[in-house]
N, C-alpha and C positions, 0 to 999 in steps of 0.2 A: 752831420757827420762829426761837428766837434764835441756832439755829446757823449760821443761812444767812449771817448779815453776819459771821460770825467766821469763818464758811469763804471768806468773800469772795465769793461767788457774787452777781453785778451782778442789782439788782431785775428787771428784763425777764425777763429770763432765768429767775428762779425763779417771779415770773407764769407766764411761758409755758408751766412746767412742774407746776404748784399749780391754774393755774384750771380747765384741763379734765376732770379728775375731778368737779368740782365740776357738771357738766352731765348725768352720770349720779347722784350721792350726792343733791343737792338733793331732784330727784321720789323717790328711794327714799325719803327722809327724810320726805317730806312722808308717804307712804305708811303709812311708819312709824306715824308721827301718826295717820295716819286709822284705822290698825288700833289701834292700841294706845294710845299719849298721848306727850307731850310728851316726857316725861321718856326714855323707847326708847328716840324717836328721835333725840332730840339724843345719848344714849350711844353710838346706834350710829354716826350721825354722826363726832363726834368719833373715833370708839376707827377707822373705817375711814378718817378724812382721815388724821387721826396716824401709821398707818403708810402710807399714801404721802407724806406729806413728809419721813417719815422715809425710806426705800425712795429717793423721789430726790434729797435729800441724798446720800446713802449713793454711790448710782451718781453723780454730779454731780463725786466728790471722791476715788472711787476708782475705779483701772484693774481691768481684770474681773481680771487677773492676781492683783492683790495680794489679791483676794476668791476666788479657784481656794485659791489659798495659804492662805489663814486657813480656808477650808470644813475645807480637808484634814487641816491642823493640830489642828482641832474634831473633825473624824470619823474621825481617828488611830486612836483607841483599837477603833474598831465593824471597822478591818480585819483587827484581828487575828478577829476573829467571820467573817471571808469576803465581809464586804462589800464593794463596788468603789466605794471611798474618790474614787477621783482620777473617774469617771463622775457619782455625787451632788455632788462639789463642782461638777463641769461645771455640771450642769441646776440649783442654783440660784443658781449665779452669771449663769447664763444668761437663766434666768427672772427676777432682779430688775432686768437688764440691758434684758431686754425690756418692761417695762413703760413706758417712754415711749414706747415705738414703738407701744405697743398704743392707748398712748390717745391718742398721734398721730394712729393710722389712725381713731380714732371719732369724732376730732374731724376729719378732712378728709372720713366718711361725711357726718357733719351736716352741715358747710356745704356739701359738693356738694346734698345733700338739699335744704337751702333754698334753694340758689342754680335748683333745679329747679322748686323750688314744690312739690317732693312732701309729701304729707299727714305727719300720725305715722305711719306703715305699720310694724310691727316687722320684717317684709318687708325694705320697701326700706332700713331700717337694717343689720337684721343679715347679709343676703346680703352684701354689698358685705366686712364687715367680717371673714365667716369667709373669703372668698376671699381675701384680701387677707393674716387669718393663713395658711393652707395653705399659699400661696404662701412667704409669709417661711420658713415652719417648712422646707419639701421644700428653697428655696435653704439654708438653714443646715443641713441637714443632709445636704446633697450637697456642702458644704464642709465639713463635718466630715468626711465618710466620706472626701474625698481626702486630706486630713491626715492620716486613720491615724485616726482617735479612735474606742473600742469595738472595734478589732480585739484 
C-alpha cells in the first residue's frame, strides 16, 4: 500500500480498484474463521489481498507491453527447452491484465443483483459472471487470432 502514493496513483482510483475484492475475500475469511480460527483466516486474508494490490499496482503503472517484455526476458532461458516464450508471456500478462475487468464484472453482477432485489442465489450471481467472461475471453481471442498471434 505504500507504493500506491509513490506511484502517484489518485485515492479514488485505487479505492475503486482495492475495495471490490474485498466483497468476495471478507465472507471467505469469515469462513475461514468458522472452519478453522482466527489466526487461517486472517493469513489467508492478508497473503490473497496482498497479491491483489500488488497485481493492480503492478497493472495501474505498467503497459501490458513492457510486461510481454520482462515475461519473455524471464522465460528466455526455458526457449531454448522448446517452449513458446513469447505465447506464456502473452497469457500472463494478459491474465494480470484481466483481472480488474473480472472483478469489475462481479461487482456490476452484485449491484445489478441488489438493485433487482434478488436473494444470495449463487445462480443468479455466477451465470451472469461466466457469461459475461466467455464473452470477454471469444472477443479477445478473435482479436488475437486477426493479428496473427499463435499462428
Amino acid at each position: 500500500l505504500l507504493f500506491y502514493p509513490l506511484a502517484k496513483i489518485p485515492l479514488p482510483i485505487a479505492l475503486a480498484q482495492l475495495a471490490p475484492p474485498l466483497v468476495i475475500l471478507v465472507p471467505l475469511a469469515a469462513f475461514q474463521w468458522w472452519q478453522s480460527d482466527a489466526t487461517t483466516a486472517a493469513v489467508m486474508f492478508f497473503r490473497v489481498y496482498a497479491a491483489i494490490i500488488a497485481a493492480v499496482l503492478l497493472t495501474l503503472t505498467t503497459t501490458v507491453a513492457a510486461m510481454m517484455d520482462a515475461f519473455e526476458r524471464f522465460f528466455a532461458p526455458l526457449g531454448r527447452l522448446g517452449l513458446p516464450v513469447e505465447n506464456i508471456s502473452l497469457a500472463m500478462s494478459l491474465t494480470i491484465r484481466l483481472l480488474p475487468l473480472m472483478l469489475g464484472t462481479v461487482t456490476e453482477v452484485l449491484e445489478a443483483r441488489k438493485a433487482r432485489g434478488a436473494g444470495a442465489s449463487l445462480l443468479a450471481f455466477g451465470t451472469p459472471v461466466i457469461i459475461r467472461s466467455i464473452r470477454r475471453a471469444r472477443a479477445m481471442g478473435e482479436a488475437l487470432q486477426a493479428r496473427g498471434v499463435g499462428d
